[in-house]
MMTF fields as JSON, N, C-alpha, C and O atoms, coordinates in Angstrom:
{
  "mmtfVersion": "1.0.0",
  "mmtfProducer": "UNKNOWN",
  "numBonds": 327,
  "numAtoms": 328,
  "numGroups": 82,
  "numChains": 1,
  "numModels": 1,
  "chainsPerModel": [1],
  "groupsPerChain": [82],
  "chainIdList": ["A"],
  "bondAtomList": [4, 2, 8, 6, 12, 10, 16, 14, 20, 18, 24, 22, 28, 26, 32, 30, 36, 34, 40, 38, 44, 42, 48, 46, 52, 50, 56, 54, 60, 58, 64, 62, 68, 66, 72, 70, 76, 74, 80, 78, 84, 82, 88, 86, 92, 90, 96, 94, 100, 98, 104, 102, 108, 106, 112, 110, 116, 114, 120, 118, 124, 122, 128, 126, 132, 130, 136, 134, 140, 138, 144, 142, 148, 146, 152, 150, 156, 154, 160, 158, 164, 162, 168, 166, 172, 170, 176, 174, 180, 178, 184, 182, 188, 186, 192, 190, 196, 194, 200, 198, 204, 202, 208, 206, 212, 210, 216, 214, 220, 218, 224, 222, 228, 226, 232, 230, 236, 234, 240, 238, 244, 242, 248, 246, 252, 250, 256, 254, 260, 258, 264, 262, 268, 266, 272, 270, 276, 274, 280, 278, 284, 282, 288, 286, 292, 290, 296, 294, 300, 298, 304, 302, 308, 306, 312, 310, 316, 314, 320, 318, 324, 322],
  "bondOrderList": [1, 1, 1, 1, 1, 1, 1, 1, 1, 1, 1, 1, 1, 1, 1, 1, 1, 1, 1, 1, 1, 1, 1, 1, 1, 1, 1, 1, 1, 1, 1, 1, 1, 1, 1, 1, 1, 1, 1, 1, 1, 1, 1, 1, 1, 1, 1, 1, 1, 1, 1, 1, 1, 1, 1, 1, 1, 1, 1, 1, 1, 1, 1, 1, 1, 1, 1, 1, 1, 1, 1, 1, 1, 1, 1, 1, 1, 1, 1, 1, 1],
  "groupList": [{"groupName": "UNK", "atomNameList": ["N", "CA", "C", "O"], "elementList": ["N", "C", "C", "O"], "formalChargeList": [0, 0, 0, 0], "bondAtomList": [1, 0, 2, 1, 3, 2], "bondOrderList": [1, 1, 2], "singleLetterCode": "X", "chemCompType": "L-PEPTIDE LINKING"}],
  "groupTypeList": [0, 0, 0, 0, 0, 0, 0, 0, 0, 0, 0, 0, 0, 0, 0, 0, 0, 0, 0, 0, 0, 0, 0, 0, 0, 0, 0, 0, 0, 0, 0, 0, 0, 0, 0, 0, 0, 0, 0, 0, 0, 0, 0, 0, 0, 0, 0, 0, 0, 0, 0, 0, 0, 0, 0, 0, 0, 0, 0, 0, 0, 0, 0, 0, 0, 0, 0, 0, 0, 0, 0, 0, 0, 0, 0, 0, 0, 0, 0, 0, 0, 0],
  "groupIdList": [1, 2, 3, 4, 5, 6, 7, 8, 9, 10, 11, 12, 13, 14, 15, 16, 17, 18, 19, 20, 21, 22, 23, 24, 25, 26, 27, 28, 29, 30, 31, 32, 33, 34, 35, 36, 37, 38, 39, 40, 41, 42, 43, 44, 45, 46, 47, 48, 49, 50, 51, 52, 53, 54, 55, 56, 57, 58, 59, 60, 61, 62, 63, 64, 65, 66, 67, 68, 69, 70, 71, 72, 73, 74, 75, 76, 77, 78, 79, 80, 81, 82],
  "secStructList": [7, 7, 7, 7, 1, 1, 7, 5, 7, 3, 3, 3, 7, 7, 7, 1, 1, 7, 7, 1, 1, 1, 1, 7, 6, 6, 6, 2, 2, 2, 2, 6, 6, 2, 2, 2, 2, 6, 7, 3, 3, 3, 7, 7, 7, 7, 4, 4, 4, 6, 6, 6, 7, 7, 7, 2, 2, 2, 2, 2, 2, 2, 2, 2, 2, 2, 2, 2, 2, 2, 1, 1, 1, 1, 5, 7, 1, 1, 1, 7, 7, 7],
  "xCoordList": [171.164, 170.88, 172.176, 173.266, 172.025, 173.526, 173.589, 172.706, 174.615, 175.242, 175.29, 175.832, 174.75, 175.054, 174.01, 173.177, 173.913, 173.705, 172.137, 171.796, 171.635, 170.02, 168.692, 169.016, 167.211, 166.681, 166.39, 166.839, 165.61, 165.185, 163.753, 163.2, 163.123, 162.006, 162.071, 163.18, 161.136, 160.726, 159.717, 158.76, 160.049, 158.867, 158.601, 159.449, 157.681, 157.711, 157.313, 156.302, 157.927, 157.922, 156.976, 157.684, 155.949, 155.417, 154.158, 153.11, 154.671, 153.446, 152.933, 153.505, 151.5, 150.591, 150.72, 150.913, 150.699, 151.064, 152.732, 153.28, 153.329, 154.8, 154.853, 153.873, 156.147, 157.443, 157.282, 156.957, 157.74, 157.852, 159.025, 159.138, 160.01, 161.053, 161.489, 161.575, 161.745, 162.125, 163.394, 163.636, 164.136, 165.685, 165.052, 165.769, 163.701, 163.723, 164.086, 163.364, 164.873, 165.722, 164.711, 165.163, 163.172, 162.277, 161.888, 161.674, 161.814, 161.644, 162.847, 162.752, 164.251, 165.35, 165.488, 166.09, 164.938, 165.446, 164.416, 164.269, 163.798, 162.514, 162.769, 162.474, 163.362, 163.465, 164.911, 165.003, 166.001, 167.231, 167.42, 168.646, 166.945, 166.844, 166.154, 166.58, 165.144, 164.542, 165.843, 166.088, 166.128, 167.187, 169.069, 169.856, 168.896, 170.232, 169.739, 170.479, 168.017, 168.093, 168.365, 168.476, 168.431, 168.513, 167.287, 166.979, 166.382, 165.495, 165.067, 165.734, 164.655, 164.611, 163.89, 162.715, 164.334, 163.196, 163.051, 163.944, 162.131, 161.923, 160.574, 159.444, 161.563, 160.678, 160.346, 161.068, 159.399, 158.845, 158.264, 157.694, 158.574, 157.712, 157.487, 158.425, 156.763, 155.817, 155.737, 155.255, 156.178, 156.122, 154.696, 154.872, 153.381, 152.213, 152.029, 150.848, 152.932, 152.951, 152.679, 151.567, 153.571, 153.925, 152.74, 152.93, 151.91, 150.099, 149.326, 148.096, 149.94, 149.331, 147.927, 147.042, 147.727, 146.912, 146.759, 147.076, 146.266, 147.359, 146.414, 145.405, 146.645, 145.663, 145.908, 146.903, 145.022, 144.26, 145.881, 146.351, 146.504, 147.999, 148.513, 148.699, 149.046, 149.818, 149.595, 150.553, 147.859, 148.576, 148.3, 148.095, 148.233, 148.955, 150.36, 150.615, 151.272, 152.465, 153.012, 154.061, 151.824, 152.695, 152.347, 153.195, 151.141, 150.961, 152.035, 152.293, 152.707, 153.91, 155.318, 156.275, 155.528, 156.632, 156.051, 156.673, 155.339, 155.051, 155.423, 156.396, 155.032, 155.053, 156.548, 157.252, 156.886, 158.539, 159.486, 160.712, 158.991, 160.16, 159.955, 160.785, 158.608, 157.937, 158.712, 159.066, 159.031, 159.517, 161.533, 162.337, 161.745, 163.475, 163.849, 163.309, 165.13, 165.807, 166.436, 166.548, 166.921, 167.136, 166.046, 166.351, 164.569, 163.754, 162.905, 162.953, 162.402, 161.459, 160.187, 160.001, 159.415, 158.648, 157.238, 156.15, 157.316, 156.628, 156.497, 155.6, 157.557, 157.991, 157.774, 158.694, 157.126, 156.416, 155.694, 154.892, 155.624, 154.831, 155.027, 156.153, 153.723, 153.41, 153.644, 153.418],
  "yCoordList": [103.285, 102.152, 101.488, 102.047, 100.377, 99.477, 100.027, 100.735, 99.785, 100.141, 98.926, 99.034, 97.787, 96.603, 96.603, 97.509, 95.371, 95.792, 95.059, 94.37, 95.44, 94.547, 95.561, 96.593, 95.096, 95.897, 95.108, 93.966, 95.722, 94.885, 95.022, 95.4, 94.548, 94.694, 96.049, 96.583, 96.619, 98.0, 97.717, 97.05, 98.442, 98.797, 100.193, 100.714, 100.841, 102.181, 101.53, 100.911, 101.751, 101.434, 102.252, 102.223, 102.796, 103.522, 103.3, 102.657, 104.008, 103.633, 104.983, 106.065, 104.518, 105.715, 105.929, 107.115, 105.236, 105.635, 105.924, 105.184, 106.92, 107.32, 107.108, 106.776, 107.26, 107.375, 108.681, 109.004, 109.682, 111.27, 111.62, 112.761, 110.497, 111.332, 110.459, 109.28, 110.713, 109.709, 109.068, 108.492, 109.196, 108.316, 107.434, 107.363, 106.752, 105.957, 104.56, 103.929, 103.983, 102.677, 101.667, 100.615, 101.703, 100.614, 100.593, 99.544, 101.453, 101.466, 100.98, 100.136, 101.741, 101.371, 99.666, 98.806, 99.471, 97.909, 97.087, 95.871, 97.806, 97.015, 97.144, 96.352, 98.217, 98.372, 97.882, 97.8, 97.561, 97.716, 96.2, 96.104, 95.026, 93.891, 93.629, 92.738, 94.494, 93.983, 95.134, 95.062, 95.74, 96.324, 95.311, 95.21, 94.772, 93.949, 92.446, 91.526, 92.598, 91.3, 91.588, 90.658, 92.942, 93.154, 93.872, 93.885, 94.512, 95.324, 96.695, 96.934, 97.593, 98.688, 99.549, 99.73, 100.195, 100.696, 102.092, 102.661, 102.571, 104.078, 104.313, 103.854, 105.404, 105.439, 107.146, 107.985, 107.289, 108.523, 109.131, 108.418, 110.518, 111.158, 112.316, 113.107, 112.524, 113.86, 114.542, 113.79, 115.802, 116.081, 115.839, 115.406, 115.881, 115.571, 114.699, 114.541, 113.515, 112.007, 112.438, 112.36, 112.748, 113.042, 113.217, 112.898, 113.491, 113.754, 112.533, 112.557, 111.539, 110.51, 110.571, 109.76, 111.458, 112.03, 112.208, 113.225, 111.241, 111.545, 111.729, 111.026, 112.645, 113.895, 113.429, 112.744, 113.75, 113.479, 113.839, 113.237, 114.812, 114.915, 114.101, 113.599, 113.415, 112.632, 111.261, 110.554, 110.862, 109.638, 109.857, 108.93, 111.444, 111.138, 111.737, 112.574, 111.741, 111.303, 110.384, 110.002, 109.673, 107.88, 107.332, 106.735, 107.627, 107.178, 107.714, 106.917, 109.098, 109.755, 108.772, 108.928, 108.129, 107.491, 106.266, 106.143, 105.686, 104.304, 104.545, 103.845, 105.35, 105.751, 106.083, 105.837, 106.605, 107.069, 105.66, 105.761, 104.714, 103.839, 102.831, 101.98, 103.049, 102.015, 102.745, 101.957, 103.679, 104.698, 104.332, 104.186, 104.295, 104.311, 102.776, 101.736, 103.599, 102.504, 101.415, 100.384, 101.742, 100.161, 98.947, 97.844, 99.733, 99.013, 97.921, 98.137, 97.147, 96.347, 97.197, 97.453, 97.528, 97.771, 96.865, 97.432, 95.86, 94.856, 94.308, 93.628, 94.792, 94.246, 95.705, 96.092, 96.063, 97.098, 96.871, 95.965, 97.433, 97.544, 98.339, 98.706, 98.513, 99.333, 98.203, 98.667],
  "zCoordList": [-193.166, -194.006, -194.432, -194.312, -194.893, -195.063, -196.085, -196.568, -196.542, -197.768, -198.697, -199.797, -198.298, -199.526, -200.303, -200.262, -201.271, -202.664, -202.187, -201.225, -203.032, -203.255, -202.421, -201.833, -202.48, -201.904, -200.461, -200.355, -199.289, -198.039, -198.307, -199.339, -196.9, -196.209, -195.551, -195.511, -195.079, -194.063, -193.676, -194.071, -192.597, -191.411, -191.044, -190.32, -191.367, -190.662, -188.736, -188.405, -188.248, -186.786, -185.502, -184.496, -185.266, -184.527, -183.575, -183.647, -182.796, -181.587, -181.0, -180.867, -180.649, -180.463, -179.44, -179.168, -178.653, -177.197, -176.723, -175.907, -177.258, -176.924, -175.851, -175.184, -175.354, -174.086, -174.707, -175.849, -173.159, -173.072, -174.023, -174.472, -174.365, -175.3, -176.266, -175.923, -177.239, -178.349, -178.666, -179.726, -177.745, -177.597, -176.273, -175.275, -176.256, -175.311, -175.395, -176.168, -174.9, -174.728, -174.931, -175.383, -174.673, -175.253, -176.61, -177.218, -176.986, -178.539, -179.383, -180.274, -178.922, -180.045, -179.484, -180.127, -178.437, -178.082, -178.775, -178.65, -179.436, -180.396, -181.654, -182.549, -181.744, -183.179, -183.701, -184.926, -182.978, -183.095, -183.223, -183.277, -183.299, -183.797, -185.474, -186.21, -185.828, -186.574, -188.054, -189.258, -187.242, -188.2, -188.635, -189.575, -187.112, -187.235, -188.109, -188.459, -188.336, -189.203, -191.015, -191.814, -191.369, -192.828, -192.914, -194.106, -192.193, -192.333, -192.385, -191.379, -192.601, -193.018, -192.098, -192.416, -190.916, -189.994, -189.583, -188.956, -189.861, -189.877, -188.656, -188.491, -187.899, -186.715, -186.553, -186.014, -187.017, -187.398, -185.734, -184.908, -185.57, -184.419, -184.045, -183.948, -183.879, -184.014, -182.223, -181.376, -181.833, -180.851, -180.353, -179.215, -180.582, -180.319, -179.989, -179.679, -179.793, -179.834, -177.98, -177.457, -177.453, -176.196, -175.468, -174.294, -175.626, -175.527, -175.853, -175.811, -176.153, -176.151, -177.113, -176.839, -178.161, -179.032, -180.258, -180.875, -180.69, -182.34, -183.221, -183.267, -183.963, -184.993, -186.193, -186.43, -187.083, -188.677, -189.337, -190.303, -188.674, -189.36, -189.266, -190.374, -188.291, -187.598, -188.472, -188.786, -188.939, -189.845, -191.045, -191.829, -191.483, -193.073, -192.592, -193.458, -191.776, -191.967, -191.941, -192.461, -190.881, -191.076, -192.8, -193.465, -193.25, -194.385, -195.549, -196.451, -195.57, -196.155, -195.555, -196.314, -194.762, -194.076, -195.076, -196.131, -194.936, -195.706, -196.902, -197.185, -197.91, -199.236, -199.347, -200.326, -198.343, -198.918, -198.486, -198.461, -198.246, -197.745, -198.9, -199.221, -199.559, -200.835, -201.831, -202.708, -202.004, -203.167, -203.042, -203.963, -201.617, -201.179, -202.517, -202.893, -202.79, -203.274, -202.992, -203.656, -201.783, -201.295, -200.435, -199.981, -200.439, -200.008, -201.118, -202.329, -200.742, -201.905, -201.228, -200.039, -202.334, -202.231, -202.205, -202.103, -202.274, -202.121, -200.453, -199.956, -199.9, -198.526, -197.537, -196.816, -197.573, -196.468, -195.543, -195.77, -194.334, -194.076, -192.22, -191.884, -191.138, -190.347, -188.736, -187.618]
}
């Protein structure tokens, strides 16, 4: 996260249908703009993802990723979202 002063926008960033590994070059090339605009992006992932399957766990963690980026201090919490 930057280090300057004020709060941003966030995105928890995620997709149900993964790439087999999570340093995949389509995702950070998606996500790696909306961060160079002043945005806040958290890209949460769950080895289960990989299965293309995603379990009753899986979105109360995305819903725990939302809540904690509404809670972060340098985020606005008004400015969330999925």
């Amino acid at each position: 996260m930057s280090s300057g002063n004020g709060t941003r926008p966030a995105v928890v960033f995620f997709m149900v249908f993964a790439p087999p590994y999570k340093e995949e070059k389509r995702i950070l090339a998606l996500a790696k703009p909306l961060a160079k605009s002043g945005m806040v992006v958290l890209i949460p992932w769950a080895d289960k993802q990989t299965k293309n399957n995603p379990m009753v766990d899986d979105i109360e963690g995305l819903v725990d990723a939302f809540m904690y980026l509404q809670e972060h201090e340098q985020v606005d919490r008004k400015r969330v979202g999925m």
